[in-house]
mmCIF file as gemmi writes it, N, C-alpha and C atoms, coordinates in Angstrom:
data_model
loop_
_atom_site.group_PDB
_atom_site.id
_atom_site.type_symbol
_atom_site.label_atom_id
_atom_site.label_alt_id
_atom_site.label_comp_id
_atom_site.label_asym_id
_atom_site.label_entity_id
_atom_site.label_seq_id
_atom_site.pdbx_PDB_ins_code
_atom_site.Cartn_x
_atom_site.Cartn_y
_atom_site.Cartn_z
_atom_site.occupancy
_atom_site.B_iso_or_equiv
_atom_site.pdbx_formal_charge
_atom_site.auth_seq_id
_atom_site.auth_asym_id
_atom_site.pdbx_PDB_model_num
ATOM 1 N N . UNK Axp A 1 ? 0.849 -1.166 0 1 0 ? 1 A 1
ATOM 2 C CA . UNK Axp A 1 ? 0 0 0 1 0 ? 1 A 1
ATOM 3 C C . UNK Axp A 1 ? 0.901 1.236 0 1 0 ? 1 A 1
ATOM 4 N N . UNK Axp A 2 ? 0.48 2.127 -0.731 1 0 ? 2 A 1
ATOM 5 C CA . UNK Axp A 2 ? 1.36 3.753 -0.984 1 0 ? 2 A 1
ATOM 6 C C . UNK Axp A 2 ? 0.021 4.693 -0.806 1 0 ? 2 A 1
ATOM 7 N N . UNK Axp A 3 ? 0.5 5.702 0.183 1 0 ? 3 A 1
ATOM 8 C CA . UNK Axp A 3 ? -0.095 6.604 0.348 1 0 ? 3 A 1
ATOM 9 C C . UNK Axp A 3 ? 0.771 7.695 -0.013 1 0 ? 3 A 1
ATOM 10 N N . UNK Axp A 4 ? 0.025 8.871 -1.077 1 0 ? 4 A 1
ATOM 11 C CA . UNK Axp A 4 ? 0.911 10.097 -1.648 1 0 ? 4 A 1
ATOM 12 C C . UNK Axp A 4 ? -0.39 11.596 -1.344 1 0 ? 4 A 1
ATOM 13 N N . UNK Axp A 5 ? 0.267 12.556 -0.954 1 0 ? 5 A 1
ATOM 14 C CA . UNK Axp A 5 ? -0.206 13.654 -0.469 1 0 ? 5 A 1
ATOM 15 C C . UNK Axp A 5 ? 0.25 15.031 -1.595 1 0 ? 5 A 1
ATOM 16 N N . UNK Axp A 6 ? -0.536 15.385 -2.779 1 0 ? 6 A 1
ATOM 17 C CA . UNK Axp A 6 ? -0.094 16.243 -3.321 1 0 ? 6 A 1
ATOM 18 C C . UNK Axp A 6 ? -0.652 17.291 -2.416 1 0 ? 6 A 1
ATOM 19 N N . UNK Axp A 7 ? 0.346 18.457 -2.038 1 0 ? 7 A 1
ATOM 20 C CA . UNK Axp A 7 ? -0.22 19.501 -1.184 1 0 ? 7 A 1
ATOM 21 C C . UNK Axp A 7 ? -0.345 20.829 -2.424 1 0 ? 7 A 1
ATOM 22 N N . UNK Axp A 8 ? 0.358 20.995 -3.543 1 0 ? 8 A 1
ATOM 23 C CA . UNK Axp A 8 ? -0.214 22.147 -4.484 1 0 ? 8 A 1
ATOM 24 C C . UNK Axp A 8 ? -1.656 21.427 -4.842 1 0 ? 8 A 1
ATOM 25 N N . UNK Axp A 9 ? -2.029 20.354 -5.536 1 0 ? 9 A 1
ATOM 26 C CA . UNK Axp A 9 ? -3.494 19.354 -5.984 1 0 ? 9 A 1
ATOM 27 C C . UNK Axp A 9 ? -4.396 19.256 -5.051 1 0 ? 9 A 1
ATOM 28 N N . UNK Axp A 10 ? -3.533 19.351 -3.879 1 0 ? 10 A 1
ATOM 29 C CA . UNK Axp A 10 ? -4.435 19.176 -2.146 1 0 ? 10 A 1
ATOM 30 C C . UNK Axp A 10 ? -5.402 17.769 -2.756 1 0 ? 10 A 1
ATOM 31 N N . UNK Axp A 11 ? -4.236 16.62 -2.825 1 0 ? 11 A 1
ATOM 32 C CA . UNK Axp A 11 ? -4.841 15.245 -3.464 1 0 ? 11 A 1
ATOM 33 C C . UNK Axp A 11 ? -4.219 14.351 -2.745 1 0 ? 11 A 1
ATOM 34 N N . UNK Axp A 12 ? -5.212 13.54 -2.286 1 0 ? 12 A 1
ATOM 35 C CA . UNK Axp A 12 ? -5.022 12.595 -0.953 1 0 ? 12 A 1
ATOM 36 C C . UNK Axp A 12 ? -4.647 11.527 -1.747 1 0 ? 12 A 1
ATOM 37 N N . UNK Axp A 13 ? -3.544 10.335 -2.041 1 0 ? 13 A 1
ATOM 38 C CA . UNK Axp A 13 ? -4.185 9.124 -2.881 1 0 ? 13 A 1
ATOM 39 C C . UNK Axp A 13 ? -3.63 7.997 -2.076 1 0 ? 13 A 1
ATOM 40 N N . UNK Axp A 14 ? -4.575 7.137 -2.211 1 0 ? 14 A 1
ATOM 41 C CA . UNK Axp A 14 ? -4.248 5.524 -1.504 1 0 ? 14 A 1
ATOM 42 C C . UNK Axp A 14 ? -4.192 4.566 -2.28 1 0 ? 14 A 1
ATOM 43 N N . UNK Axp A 15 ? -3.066 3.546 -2.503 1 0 ? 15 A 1
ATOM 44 C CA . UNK Axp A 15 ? -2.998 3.2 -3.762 1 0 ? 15 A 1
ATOM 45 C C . UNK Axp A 15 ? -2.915 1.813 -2.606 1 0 ? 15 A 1
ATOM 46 N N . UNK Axp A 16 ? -3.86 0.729 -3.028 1 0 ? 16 A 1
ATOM 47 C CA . UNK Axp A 16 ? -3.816 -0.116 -2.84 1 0 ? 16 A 1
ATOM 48 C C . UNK Axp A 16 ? -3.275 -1.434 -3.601 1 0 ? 16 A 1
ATOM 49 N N . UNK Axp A 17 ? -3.156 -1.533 -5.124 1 0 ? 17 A 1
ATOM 50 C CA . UNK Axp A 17 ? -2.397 -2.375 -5.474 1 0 ? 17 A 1
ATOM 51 C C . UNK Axp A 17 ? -1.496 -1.553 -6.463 1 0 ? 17 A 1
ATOM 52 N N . UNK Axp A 18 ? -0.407 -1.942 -6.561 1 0 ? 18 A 1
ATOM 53 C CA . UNK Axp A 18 ? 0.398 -1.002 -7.317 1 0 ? 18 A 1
ATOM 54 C C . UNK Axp A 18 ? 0.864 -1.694 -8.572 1 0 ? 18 A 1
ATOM 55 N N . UNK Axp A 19 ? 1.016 -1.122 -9.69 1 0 ? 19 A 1
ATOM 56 C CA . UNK Axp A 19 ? 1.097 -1.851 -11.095 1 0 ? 19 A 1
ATOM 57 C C . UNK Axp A 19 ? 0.132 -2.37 -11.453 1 0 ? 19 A 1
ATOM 58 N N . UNK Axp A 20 ? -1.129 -2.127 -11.151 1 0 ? 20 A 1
ATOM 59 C CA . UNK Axp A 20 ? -2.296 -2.275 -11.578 1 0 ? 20 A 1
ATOM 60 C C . UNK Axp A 20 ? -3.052 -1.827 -12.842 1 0 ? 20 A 1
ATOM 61 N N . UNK Axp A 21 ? -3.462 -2.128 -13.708 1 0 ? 21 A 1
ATOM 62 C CA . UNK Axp A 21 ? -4.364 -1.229 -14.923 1 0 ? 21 A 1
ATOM 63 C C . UNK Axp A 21 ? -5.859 -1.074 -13.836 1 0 ? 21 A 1
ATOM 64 N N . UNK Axp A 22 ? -5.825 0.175 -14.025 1 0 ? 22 A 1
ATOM 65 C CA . UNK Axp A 22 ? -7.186 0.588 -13.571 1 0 ? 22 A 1
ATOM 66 C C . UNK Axp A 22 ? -8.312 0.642 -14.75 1 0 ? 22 A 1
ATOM 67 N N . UNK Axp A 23 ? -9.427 -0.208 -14.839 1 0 ? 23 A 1
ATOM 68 C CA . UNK Axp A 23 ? -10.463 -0.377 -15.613 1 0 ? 23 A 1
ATOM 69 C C . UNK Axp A 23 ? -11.772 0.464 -15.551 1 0 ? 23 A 1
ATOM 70 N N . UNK Axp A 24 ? -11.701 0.926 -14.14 1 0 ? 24 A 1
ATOM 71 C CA . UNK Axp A 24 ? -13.257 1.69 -13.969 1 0 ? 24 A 1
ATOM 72 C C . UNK Axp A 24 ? -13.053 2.748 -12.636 1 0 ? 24 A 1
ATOM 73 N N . UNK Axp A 25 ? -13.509 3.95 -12.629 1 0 ? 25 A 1
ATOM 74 C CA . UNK Axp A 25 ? -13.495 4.868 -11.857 1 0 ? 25 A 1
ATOM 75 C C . UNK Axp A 25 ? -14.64 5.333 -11.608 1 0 ? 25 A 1
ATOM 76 N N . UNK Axp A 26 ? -15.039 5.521 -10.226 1 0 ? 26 A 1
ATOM 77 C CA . UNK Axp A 26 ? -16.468 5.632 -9.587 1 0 ? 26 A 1
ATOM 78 C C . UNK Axp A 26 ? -16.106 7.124 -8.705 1 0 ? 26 A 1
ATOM 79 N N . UNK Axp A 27 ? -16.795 8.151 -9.126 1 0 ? 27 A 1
ATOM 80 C CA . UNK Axp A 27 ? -17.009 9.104 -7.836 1 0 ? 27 A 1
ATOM 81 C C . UNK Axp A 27 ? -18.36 9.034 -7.171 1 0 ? 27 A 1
ATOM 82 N N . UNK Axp A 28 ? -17.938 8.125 -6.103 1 0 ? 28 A 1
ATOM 83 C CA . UNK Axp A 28 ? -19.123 7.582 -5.492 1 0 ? 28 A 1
ATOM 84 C C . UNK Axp A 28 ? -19.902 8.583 -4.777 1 0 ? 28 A 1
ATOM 85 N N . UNK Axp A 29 ? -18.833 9.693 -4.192 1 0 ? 29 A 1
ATOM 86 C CA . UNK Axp A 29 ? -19.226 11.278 -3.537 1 0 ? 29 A 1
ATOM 87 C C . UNK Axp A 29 ? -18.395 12.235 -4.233 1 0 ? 29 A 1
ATOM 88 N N . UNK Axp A 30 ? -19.382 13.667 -4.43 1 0 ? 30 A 1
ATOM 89 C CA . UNK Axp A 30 ? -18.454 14.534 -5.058 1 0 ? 30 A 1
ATOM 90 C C . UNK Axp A 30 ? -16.765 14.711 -4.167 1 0 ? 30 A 1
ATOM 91 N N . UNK Axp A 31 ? -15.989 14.185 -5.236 1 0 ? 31 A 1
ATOM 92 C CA . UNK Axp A 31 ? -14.471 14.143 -4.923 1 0 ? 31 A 1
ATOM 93 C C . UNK Axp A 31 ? -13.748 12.729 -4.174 1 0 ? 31 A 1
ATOM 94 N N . UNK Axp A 32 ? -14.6 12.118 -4.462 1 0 ? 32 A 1
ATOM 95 C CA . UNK Axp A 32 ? -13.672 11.021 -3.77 1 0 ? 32 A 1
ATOM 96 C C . UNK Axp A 32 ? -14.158 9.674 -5.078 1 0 ? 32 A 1
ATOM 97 N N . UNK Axp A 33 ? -13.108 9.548 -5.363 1 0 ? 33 A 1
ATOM 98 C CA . UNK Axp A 33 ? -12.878 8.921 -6.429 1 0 ? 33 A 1
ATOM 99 C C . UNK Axp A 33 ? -12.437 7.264 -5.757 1 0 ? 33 A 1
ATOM 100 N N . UNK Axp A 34 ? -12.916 6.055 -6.408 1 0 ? 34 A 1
ATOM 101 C CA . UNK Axp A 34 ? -12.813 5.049 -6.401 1 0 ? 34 A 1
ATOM 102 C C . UNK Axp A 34 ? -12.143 4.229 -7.54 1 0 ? 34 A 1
ATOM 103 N N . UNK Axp A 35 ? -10.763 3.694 -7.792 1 0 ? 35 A 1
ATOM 104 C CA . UNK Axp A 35 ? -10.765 3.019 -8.702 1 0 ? 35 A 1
ATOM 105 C C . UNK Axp A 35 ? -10.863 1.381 -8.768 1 0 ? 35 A 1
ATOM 106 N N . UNK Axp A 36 ? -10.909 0.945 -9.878 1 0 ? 36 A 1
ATOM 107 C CA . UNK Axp A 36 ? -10.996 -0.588 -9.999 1 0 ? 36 A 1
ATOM 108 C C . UNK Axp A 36 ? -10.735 -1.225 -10.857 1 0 ? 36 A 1
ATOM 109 N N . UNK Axp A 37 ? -10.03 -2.695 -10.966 1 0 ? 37 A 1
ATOM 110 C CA . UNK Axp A 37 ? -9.51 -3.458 -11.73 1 0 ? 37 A 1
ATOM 111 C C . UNK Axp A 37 ? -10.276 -4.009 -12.813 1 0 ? 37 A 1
ATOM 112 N N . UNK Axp A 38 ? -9.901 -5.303 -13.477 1 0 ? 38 A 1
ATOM 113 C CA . UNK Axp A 38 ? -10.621 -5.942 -14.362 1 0 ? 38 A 1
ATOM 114 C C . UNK Axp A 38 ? -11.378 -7.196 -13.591 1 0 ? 38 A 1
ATOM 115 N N . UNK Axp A 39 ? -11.24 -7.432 -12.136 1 0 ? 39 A 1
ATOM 116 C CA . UNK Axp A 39 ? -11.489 -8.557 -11.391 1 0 ? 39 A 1
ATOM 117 C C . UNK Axp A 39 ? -12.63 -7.065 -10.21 1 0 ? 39 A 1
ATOM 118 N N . UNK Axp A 40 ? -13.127 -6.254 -10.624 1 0 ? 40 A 1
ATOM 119 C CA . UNK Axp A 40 ? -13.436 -5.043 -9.586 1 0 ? 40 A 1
ATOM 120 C C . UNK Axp A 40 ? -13.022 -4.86 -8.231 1 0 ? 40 A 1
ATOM 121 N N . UNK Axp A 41 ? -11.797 -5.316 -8.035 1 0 ? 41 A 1
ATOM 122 C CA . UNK Axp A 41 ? -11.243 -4.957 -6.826 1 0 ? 41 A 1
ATOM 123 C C . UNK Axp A 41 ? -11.03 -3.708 -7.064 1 0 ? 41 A 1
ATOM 124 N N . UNK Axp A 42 ? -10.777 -3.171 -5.421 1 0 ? 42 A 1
ATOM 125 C CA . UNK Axp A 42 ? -10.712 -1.478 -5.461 1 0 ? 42 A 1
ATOM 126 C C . UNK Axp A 42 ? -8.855 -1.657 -5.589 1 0 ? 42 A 1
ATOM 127 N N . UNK Axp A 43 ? -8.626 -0.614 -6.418 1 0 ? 43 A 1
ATOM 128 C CA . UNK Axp A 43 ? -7.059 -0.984 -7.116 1 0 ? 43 A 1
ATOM 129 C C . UNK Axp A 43 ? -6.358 0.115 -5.601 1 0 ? 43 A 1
ATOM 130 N N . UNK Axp A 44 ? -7.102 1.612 -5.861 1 0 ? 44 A 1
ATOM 131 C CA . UNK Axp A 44 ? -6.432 3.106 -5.018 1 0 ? 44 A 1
ATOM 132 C C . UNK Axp A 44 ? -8.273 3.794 -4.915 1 0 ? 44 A 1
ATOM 133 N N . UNK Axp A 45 ? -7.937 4.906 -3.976 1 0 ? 45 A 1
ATOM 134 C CA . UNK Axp A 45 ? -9.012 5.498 -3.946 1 0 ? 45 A 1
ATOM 135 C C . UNK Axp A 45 ? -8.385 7.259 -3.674 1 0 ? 45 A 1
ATOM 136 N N . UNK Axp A 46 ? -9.019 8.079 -4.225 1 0 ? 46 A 1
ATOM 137 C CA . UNK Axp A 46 ? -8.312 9.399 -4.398 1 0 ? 46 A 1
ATOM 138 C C . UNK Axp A 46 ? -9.422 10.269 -3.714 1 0 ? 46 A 1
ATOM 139 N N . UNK Axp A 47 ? -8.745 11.6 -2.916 1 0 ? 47 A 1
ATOM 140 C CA . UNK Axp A 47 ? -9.597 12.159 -2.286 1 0 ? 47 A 1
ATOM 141 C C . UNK Axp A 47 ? -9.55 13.433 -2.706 1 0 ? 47 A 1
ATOM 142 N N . UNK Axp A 48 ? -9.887 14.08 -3.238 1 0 ? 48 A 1
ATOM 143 C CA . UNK Axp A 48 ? -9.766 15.867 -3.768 1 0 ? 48 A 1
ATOM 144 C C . UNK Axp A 48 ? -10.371 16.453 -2.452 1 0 ? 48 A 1
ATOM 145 N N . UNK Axp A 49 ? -9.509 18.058 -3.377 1 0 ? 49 A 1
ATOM 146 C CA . UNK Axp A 49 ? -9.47 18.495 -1.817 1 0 ? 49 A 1
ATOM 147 C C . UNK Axp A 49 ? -9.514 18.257 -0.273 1 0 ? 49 A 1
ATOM 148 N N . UNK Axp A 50 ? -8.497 16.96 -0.093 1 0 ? 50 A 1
ATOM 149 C CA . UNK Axp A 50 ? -8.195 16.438 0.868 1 0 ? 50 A 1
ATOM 150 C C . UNK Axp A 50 ? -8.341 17.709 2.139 1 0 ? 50 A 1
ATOM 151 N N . UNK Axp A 51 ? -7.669 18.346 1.989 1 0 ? 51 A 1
ATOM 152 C CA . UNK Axp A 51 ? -7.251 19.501 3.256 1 0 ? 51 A 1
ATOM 153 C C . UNK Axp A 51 ? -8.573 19.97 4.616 1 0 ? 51 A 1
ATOM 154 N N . UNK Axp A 52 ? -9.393 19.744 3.421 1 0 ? 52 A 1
ATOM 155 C CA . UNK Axp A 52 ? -11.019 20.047 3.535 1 0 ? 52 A 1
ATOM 156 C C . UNK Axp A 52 ? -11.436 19.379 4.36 1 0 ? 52 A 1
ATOM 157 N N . UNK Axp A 53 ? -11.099 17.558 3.658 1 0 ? 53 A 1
ATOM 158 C CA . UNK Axp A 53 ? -12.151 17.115 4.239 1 0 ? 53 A 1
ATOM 159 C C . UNK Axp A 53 ? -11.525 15.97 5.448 1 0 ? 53 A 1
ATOM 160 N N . UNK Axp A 54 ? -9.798 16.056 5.464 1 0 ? 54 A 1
ATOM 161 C CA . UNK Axp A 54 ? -9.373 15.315 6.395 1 0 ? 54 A 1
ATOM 162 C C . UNK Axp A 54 ? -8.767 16.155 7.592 1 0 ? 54 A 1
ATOM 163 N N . UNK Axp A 55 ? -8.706 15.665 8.538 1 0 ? 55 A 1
ATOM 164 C CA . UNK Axp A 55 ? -8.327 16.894 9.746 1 0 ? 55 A 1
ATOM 165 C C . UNK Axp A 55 ? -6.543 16.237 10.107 1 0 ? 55 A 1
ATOM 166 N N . UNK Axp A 56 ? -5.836 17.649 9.976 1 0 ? 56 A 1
ATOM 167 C CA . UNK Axp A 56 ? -4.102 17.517 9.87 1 0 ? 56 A 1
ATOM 168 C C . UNK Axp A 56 ? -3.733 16.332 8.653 1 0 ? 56 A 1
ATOM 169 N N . UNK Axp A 57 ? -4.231 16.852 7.803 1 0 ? 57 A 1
ATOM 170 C CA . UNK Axp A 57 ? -3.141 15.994 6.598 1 0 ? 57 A 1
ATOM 171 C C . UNK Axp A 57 ? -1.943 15.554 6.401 1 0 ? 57 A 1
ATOM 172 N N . UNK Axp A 58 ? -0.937 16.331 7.019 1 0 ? 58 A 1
ATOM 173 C CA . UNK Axp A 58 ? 0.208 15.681 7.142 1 0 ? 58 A 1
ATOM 174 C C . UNK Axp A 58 ? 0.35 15.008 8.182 1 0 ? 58 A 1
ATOM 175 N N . UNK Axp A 59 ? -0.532 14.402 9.443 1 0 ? 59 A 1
ATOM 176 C CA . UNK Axp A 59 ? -0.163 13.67 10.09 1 0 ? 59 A 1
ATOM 177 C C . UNK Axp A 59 ? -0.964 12.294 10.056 1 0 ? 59 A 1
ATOM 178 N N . UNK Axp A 60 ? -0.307 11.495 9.825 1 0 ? 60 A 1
ATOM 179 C CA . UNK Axp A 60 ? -0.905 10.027 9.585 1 0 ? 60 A 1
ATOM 180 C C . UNK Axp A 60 ? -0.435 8.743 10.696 1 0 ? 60 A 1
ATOM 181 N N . UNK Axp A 61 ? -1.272 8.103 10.986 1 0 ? 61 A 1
ATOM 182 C CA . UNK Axp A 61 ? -1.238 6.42 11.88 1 0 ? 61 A 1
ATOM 183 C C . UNK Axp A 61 ? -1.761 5.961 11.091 1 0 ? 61 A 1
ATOM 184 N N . UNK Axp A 62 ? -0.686 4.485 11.095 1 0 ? 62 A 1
ATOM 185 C CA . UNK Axp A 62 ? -0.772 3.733 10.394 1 0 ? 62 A 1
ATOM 186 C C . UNK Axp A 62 ? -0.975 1.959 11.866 1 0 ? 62 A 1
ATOM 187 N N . UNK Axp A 63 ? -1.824 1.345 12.008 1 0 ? 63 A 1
ATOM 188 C CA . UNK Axp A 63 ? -1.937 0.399 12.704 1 0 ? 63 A 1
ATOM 189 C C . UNK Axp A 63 ? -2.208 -0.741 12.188 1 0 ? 63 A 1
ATOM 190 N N . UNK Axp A 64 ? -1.877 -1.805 12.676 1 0 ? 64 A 1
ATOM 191 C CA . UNK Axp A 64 ? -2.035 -3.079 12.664 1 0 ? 64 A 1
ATOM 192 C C . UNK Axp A 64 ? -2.689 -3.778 14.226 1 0 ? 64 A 1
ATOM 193 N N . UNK Axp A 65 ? -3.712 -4.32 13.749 1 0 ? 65 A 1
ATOM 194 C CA . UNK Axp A 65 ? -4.448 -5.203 15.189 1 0 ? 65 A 1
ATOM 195 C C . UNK Axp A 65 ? -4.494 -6.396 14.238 1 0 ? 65 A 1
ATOM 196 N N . UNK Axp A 66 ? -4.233 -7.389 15.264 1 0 ? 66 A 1
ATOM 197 C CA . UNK Axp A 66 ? -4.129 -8.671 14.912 1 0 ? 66 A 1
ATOM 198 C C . UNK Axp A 66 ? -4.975 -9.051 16.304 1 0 ? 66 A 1
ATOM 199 N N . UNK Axp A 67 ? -5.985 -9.831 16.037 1 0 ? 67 A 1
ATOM 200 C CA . UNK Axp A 67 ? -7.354 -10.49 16.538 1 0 ? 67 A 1
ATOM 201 C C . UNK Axp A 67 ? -6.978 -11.523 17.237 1 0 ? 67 A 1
């Protein structure tokens, strides 16, 4: 997983499989973009105007719980 923060684009992106061909793109809500494979797994999902709508953008946790 790659997470990239354009701060001039103020573009959030989460790239969940990488080297992927993306086949289909869904803005399921204005600005938040969904993409997807040829198998419709979600490949990345992109957030416009991130700044907006996430609180401190440059600070991120990242966790793992194991059950």
């Amino acid at each position: 997983m790659k997470i990239t923060y354009n701060s001039i684009k103020d573009i959030l992106n989460i790239i969940f499989k990488e080297n992927t061909v993306v086949i289909e793109s869904n803005e399921e809500k204005p600005g938040v973009i969904f993409d997807y494979d040829d198998n419709d797994d979600l490949v990345s999902l992109e957030i416009l105007d991130a700044s907006k709508r996430i609180d401190d953008i440059r600070k991120s946790n990242f966790e793992i719980i194991d059950e």
